[in-house]
N, C-alpha and C positions, 0 to 999 in steps of 0.2 A: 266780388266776394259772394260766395254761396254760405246761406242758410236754411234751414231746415228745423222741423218738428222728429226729435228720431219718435220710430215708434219701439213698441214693448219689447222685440227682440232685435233691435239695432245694433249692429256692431259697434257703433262708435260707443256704448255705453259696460263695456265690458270689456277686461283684458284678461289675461293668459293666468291671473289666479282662479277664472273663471266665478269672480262674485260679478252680479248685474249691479248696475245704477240707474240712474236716471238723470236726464237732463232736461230742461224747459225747450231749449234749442239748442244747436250745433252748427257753429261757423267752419268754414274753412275759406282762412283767410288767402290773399294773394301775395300782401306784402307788408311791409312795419306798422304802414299807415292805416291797413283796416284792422289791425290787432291795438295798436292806440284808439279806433273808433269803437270797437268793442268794450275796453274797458272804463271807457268814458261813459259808455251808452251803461255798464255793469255797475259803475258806480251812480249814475243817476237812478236808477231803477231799481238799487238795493239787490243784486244780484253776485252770487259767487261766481269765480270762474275757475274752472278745469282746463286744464293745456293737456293734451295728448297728443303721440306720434303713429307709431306704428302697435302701438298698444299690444305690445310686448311683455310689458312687465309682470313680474310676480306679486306684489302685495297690494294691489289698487289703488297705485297713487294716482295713475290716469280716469280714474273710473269716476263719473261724477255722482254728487250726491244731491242733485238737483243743481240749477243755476244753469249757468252756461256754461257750453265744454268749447275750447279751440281746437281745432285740429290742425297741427301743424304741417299736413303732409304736400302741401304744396311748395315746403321750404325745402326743396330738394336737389339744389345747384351746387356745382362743382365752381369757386368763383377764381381759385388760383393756384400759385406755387408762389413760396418764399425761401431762403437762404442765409443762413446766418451761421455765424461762427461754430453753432450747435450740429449741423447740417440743413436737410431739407422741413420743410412744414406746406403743409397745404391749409389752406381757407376755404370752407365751406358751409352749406346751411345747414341747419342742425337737422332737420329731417333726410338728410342723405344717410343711408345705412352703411351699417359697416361689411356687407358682402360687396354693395355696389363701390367702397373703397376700395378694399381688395382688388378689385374686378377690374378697376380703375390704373391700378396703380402696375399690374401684372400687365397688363396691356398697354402700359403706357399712353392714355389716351388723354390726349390733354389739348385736344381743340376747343376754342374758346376758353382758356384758361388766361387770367391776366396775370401777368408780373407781380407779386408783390413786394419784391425786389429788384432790382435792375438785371434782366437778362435771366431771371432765373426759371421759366420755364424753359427757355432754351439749351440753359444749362442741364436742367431733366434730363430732355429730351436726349440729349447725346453723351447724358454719362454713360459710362461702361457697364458699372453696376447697376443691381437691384435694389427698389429697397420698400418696406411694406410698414405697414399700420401692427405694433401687435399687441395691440391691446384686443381680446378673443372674446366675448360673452357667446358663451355656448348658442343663443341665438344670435346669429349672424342680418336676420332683418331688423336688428334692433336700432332705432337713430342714434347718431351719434350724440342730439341733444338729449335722448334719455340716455344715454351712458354718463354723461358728463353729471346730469341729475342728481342719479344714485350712485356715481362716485364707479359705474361699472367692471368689473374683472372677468375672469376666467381663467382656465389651463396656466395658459402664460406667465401671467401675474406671478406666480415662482420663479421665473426667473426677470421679469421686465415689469413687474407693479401694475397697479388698478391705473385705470383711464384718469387719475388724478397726474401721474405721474409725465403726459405726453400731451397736455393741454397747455399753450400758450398765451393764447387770448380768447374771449369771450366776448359777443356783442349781446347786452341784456335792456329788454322794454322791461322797467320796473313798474309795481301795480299803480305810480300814478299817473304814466302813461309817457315819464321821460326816459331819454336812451344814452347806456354808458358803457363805454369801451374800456374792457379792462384788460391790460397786456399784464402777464407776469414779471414780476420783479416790481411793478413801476408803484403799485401803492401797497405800504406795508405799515401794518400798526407798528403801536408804541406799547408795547405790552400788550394788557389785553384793554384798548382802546384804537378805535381808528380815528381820526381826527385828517380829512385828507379833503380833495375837490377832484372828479371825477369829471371832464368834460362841462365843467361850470355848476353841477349837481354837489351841493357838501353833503360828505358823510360823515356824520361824528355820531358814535356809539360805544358803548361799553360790551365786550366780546363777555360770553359766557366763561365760567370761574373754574369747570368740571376740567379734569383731565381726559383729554380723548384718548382712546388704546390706539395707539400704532405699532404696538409691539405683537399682535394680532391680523389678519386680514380680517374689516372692518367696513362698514358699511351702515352702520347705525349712530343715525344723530345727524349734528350738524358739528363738521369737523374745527376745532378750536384750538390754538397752540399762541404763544407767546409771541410776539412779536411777525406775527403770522400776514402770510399776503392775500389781498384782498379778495383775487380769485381764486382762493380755496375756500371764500365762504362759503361762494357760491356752489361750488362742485361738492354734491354729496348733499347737497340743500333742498332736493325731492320738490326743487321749483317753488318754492317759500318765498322767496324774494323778488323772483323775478320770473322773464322770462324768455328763454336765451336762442337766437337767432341764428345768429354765427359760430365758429369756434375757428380757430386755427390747431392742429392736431399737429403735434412733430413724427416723421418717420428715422426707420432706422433701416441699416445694408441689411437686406436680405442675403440669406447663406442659406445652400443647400440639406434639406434635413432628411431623414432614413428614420419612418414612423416601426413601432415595435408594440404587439399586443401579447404578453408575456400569460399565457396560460400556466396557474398552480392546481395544488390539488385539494385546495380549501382555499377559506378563510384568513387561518391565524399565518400559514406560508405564504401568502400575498401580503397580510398586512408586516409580517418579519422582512418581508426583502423588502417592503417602502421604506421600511424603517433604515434598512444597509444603505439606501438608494440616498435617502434625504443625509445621511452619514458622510459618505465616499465624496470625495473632495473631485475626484479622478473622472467618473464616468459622465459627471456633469450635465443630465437629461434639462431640456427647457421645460417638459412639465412633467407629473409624475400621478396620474388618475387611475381610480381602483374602480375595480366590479364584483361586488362582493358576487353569491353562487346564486341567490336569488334575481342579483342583473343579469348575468348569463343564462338563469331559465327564462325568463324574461323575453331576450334576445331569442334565444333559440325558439319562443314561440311565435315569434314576430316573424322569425325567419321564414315556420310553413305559411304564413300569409303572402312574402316577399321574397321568391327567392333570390333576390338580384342582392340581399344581405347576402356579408360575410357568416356563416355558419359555422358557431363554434365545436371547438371538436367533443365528440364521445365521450360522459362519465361527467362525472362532476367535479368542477372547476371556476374558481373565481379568475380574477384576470387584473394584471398591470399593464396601463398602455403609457409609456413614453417615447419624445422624438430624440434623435441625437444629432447632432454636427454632424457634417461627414467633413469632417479634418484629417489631417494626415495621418494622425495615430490613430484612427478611425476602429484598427483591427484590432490592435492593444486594447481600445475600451471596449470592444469585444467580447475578450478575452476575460476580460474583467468582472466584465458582466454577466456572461455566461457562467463565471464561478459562484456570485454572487444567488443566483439562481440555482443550481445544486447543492449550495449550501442548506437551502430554505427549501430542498424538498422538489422544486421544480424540475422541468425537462425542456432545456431549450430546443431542443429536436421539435416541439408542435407549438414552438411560437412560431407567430409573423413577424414576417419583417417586408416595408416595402418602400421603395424609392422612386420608384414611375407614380407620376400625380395622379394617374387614377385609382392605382392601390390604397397611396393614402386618403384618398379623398372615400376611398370606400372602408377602410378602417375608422375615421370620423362620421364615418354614415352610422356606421357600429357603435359608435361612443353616443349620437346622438340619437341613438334607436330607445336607450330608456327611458331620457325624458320624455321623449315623443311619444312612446307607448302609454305613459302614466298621462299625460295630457289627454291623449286620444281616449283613453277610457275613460276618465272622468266626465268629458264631455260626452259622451256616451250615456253615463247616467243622469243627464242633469232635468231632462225634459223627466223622469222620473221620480227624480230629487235635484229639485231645484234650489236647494239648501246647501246642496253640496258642492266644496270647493274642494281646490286641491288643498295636501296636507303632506307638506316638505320642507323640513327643514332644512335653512342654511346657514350654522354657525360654523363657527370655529373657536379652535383653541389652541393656548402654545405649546409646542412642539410635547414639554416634559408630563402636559397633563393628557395628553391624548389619550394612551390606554385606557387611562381609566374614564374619560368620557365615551370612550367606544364600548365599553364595560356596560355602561351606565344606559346608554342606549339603547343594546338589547337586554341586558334582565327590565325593563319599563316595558320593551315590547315584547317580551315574552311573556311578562306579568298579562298584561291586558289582552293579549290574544288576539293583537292584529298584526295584519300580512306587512309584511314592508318588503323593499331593497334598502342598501347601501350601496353607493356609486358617489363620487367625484373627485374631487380637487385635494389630495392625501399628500400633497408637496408643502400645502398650504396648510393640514392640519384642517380640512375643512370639506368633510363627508355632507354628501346631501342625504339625508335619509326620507325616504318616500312611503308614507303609509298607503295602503291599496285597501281603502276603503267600499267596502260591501253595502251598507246600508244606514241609515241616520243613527242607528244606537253608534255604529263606527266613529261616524264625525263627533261625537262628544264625547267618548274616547278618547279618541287623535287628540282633538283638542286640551285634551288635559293633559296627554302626555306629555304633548307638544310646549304647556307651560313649565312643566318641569323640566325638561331639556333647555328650555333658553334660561332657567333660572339657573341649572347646574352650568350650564355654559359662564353667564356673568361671575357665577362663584370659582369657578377653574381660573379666571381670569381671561377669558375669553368674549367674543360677540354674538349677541342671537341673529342678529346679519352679517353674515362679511362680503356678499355682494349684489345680493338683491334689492338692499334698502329696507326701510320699515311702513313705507306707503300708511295706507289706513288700516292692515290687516295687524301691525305687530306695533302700535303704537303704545299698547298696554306694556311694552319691556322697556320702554326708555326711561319709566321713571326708578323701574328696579336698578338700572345699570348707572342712570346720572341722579336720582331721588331728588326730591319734591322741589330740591333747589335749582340744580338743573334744568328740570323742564320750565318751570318760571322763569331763568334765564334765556331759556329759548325763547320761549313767551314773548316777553323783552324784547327781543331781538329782530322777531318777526312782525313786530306792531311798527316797531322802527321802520320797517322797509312797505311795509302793509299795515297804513294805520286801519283802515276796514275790516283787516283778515277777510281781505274777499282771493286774494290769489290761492288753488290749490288746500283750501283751505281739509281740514282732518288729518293731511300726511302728518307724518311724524307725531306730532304733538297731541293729535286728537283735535 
C-alpha cells in the first residue's frame, strides 16, 4: 500500500468542481484489507477519511477537508460475468470506468473473467448479440463506484434511468471496518425501519420520515421510500455509510443507433420542437440534449482552436441532438421528424445525421466540447483566482413547470449581467446552465443567483441536483428541500452507520 504527504497543488486533493482541499495523507490502497487498516489506524488517531476515484465529480464530495483521503484507483478489475433470468450482469471493482466498460464490452474481451454463474462467460462470449452498459455520465472516466455514490445519470437516463436502476449488488467496508454483501431484492425494510442481518452484521434502524421526489430526475439527498431495499440506501449516499468495492452492473442488447444534431434558428424553435419531441409517442429518441446559441458560439470557438471538431453551420443557431433506432420503420420516423422540425421553424436540409462510429463518436465530441470548454477555462483562471470554481447548475423540474423555470433562469441572468450557456439533458427537464465567469465580483454573483435557482427549482417541485449529487458544494439546499427535520434524520442515519462521522464526512449534510 502506497502512502504519501500530497503537497499544495496535488491532484489527489481536488476534483472537477475545481475547489482545493487538503489532506494529512493519501493512501492508495491494494486490496479490502489495507482500506480496514486504514480506518482502524483513522479511527485511533481521530482522523476523517475521504474515499476518491477518479476525481471526476462536480460538487467535492471527493475532495478532502483534512484527514485522510483513499484513493481507490487500484480497484480497477474486471472480476466476471453472470446470468440470470434478467439477462447478463458483470462484476467488477468499483474504480473500473465506465469508457473502460464500454470498451470492454464492444470488444468482447473477457479473458480472465470468472463465472459467476455456471457457464456464463462462455455463454457471452458466443452470444450472437450485443449488449452494453447504458447508464452514460457525460464523463465517461468516471468510476463506476462514484456513479453508484451519487446515484449517477446522463443523456440516456430518458429512456433507461440513473445508475440506480442497473445495480444488482454491492460489496461495502462500512466505517467500522466490517464487510457486507448486499444483493438486491434480498434485504428489504418494514416500512420505514430496517430490522435485518447482513452477512452476521445487524442492521436495525429507523429510515428517514421525508418524501424523496422520484417524480423528478433527482440526485439530492439520501434516497428513502417505504418498505425500500437495502441497496438503495446506499446508492445515492455520496459514500456516508460506507465504502463500496465491488458492484455487479446489469447490461442490456445493444441496437444499432443513427445520431442526429438538429440545427434551429434560435432558441424558442429548439426549445418548441423538444417540447413536440418529448410529446410524440412515435419518433421515440433514446435521449433528447439542447444547445442553446450561446453553446453553439462556444463550440464554434473551440472549433478554430481544433479543427478535427464538427463545425457548426453559418448564422445563428441553437441545436437539438438525438439518437434513433434504426428499426424498420426507421424512414417513417423520418418522415415524422423532419415534419416535426418545419413545423418549429427548422431546416432539416443542415442537420446531421450519422451512423458510421466515427461520425458519432465525433457528434459526442461536439456535445462534449461545452462542458470541456467551460472546465478548461476555469481552470485557466484559477492560478489567478484561486477562489474560483465553477458555477453550473444542475437541477431539474417536471415536465409542466419547465417554461417557466427556463423563464426564470434567464431574466436572473440577464438581471445580473452574466455570460452564461444553456446545454443538456431537455428529455429530462433538466438544462445545465453555465455561468462564464470573468472575475471574483462574478463568483458572488453566480453564487447568488445560483441560490435562487435551486430555491425556485425546490418550489416548481423540482431538484437542485438531479445528477451530480450535493457533495460539499450544495449542502446548504438539502435543508430547504427536506427542512430541519430531514436533515436530522439523515443525521440519525449516518451516526448509525458512522458512529465517529469520520467517513466522507461534509457530503450532503454538512
Amino acid at each position: 500500500m502506497l502512502s504519501f504527504v500530497p503537497d499544495e497543488d496535488s491532484p489527489y486533493t481536488i476534483d472537477e468542481c475545481k475547489i482545493r482541499g487538503h489532506a494529512d495523507l493519501v493512501f492508495i490502497p491494494e486490496n479490502e484489507n489495507d482500506i480496514k487498516e486504514i480506518l482502524l489506524k483513522a479511527r485511533d488517531e481521530g482522523k476523517t477519511v475521504t474515499v476518491s476515484s477518479m476525481r471526476t465529480g462536480m460538487c467535492g464530495g471527493g475532495v478532502p477537508n483534512g484527514g485522510y483521503l483513499i484513493s481507490l484507483e487500484r480497484f480497477n478489475r474486471f472480476i466476471g460475468i453472470g446470468k440470470d433470468d434478467e439477462g447478463y450482469y458483470l462484476r467488477l471493482q468499483s474504480c473500473v470506468t465506465i469508457e473502460n466498460i464500454n470498451n470492454t464490452l464492444s470488444l468482447r474481451r473477457t479473458e480472465g473473467f470468472i463465472d459467476i454463474t455456471e457457464n456464463a462467460v462462455n455463454d457471452f462470449r458466443n452470444d450472437t448479440k450485443s449488449f452494453f452498459y447504458p447508464v452514460d455520465p457525460t464523463e465517461r472516466n468516471g468510476s463506476v463506484g462514484g456513479n453508484i455514490a451519487t446515484n449517477a445519470s446522463g443523456p440516456r437516463t430518458y429512456k433507461y434511468g440513473p445508475t440506480r436502476n442497473w445495480i444488482k449488488f454491492i460489496r461495502v467496508i462500512l466505517p467500522t471496518g466490517e464487510t457486507v454483501n448486499i444483493e438486491r431484492g434480498k434485504y428489504l425494510a418494514s416500512g420505514r425501519k430496517f430490522d435485518t442481518v447482513v452477512d452476521g452484521i445487524e442492521i436495525k434502524t429507523e429510515i428517514p420520515t421525508y418524501e424523496f421526489n422520484k417524480t423528478v430526475k433527482n440526485a439530492a439527498g439520501i434516497y428513502v421510500e417505504d418498505n425500500m431495499d437495502l441497496i438503495d440506501l446506499f446508492i445515492g449516499s455520496e459514500g456516508l455509510f460506507g465504502i463500496i468495492t465491488e458492484a455487479e452492473i446489469r447490461l442490456t442488447e445493444w441496437h444499432p443507433l443513427i445520431s442526429n444534431i438538429i440545427f434551429m434558428p434560435g432558441d424558442d424553435s429548439a426549445l418548441s420542437l423538444i417540447n413536440d419531441l418529448r410529446n410524440d409517442t412515435y419518433i421515440n429518441p433514446e435521449f433528447i440534449e439542447y444547445f442553446d446559441t450561446g453553446s453553439i458560439e462556444l463550440i464554434r470557438k473551440s472549433y478554430s482552436n481544433d479543427p478535427t471538431l464538427l463545425n457548426p453551420p453559418e448564422g445563428k443557431h441553437s441545436a437539438v441532438f438525438i439518437d434513433l433506432s434504426l428499426t424498420e420503420d426507421i424512414e417513417e420516423r423520418y418522415d415524422a421528424l423532419f415534419s416535426l422540425i418545419r413545423k418549429n421553424n427548422g431546416n432539416p436540409d443542415i442537420s446531421w445525421i450519422g451512423y458510421e462510429d466515427d461520425d458519432r463518436k465525433r457528434m459526442f465530441q461536439f456535445r462534449h466540447c461545452v462542458p470541456k470548454s467551460v472546465f478548461d477555462y476555469v481552470a485557466s483562471l484559477k492560478e489567478k483566482m484561486p477562489r474560483l470554481n465553477k458555477m453550473g447548475t444542475d437541477m431539474s423540474v417536471p415536465q409542466n413547470r419547465f417554461d417557466e423555470m427556463m423563464i426564470y433562469y434567464k431574466d436572473e441572468l440577464e438581471k445580473s449581467g452574466l455570460e452564461y450557456v444553456i446545454f443538456g439533458h431537455l428529455g429530462n427537464c433538466h438544462p445545465h446552465v453555465e455561468i462564464i465567469l470573468k472575475d471574483e465580483d462574478d463568483l458572488e454573483k453566480a453564487r447568488t443567483v445560483y441560490r435562487l435557482f435551486a430555491k425556485k427549482a425546490i418550489e416548481l417541485g423540482g431538484s437542485p441536483s438531479a445528477e451530480h449529487g450535493i457533495g460539499k458544494l450544495k449542502s446548504e439546499y438539502i435543508e430547504i428541500m427536506y427542512g430541519t427535520k430531514g436533515v436530522e434524520e439523515m443525521k440519525n442515519l449516518k451516526l448509525y452507520f458512522d458512529p465517529l462521522n469520520m467517513l466522507n464526512r461534509g457530503n450532503i449534510i454538512g
